[in-house]
C-alpha beads as a LAMMPS data file, in Angstrom:
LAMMPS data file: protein, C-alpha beads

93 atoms
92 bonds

1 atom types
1 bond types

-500.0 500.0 xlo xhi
-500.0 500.0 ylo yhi
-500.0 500.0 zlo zhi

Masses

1 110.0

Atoms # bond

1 1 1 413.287 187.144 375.688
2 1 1 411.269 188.954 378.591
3 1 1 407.773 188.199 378.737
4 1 1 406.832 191.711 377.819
5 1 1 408.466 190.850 374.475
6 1 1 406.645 187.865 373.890
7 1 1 403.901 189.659 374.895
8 1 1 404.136 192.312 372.578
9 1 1 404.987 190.022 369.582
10 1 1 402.375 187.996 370.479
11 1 1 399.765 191.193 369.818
12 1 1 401.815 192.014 366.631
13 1 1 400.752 188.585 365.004
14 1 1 397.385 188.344 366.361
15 1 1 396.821 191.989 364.958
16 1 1 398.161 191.119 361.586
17 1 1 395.803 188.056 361.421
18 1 1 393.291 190.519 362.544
19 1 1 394.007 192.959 359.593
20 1 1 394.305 189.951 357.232
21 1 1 390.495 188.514 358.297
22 1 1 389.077 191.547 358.267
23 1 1 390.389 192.328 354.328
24 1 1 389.371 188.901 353.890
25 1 1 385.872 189.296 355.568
26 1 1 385.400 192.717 353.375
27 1 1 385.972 190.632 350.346
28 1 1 383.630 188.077 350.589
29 1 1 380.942 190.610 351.803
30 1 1 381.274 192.279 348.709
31 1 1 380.975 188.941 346.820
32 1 1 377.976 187.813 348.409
33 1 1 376.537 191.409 347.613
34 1 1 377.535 190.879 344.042
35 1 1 376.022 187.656 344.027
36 1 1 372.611 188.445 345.498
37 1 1 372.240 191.489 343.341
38 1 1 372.765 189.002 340.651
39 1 1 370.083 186.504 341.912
40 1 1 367.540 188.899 342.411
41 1 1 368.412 190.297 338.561
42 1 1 368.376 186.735 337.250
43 1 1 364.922 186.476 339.806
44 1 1 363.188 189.297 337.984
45 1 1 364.080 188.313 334.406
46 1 1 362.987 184.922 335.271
47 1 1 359.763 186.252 336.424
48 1 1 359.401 188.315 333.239
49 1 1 360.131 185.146 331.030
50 1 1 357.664 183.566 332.713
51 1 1 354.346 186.012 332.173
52 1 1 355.691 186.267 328.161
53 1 1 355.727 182.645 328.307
54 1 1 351.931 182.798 329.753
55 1 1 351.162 185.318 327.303
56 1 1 352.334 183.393 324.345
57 1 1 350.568 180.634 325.152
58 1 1 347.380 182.329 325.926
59 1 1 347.424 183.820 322.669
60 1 1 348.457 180.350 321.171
61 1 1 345.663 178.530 322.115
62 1 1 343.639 177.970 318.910
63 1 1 344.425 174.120 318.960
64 1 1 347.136 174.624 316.347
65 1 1 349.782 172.531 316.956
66 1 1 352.586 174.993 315.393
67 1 1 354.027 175.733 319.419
68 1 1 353.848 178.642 321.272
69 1 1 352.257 181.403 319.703
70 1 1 350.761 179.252 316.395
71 1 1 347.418 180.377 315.749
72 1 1 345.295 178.406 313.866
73 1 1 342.860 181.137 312.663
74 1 1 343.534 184.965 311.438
75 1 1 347.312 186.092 311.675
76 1 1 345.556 189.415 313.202
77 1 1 345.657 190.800 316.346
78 1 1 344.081 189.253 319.358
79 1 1 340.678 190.356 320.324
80 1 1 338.136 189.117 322.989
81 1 1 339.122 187.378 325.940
82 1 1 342.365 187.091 324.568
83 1 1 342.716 191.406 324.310
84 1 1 341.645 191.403 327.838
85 1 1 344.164 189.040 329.398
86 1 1 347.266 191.072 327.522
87 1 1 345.557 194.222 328.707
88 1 1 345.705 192.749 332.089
89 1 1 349.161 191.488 332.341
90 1 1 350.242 194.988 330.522
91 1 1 349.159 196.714 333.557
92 1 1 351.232 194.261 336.075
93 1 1 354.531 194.723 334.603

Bonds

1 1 1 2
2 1 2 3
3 1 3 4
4 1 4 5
5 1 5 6
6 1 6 7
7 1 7 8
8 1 8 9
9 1 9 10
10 1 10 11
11 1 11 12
12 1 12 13
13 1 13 14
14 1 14 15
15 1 15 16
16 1 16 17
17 1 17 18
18 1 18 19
19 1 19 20
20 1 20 21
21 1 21 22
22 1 22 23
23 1 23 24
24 1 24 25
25 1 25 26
26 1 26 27
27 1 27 28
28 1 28 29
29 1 29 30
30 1 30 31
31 1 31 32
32 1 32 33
33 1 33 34
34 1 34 35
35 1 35 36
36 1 36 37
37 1 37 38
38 1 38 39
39 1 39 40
40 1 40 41
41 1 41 42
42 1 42 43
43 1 43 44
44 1 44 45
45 1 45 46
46 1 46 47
47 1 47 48
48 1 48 49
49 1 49 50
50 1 50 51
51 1 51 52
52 1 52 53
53 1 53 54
54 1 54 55
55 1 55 56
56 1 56 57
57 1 57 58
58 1 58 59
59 1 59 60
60 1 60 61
61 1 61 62
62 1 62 63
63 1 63 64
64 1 64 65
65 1 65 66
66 1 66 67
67 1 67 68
68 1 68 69
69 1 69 70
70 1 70 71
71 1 71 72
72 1 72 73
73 1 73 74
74 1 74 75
75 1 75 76
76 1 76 77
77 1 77 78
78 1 78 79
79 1 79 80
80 1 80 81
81 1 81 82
82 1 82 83
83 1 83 84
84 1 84 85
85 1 85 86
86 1 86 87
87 1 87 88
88 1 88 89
89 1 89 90
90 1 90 91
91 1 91 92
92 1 92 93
């Protein structure tokens, strides 16, 4: 074999690992797209979890001990300082 040949089949396999790491690299990108659009949904419902969970407890503070959101007076709505907080976090999400 000539060394143009070897050459030139030398180029064919370095192209075809070319081709293959480039699929390969395309791939992966696409999977670490998939991935951060996944963190950044599990981000956001972890961040709304977390202001209902401060809600609930703002509204459960009445010393029952019944958990989150036990009230240990009037099954009503919550008025006061209590109305003004959900106002305020209503306006933030």
């Amino acid at each position: 074999m000539c060394r143009s040949a070897s050459l030139d089949h030398v180029t064919k396999l370095l192209r075809e690992q070319l081709d293959h790491a480039t699929t390969v690299n395309e791939s992966l990108s696409g999977e670490v797209a998939k991935l951060t659009a996944e963190r950044d949904d599990l981000e956001a419902r972890e961040a709304d979890f977390n202001r209902e969970e401060q809600v609930q407890l703002v509204i459960g503070r009445g010393g029952s001990k019944g958990g989150y959101g036990a009230r240990s007076h009037s099954s009503g709505p919550p008025n006061g300082p209590q109305m003004k907080f959900l106002v305020s976090v209503n306006e933030h999400l």
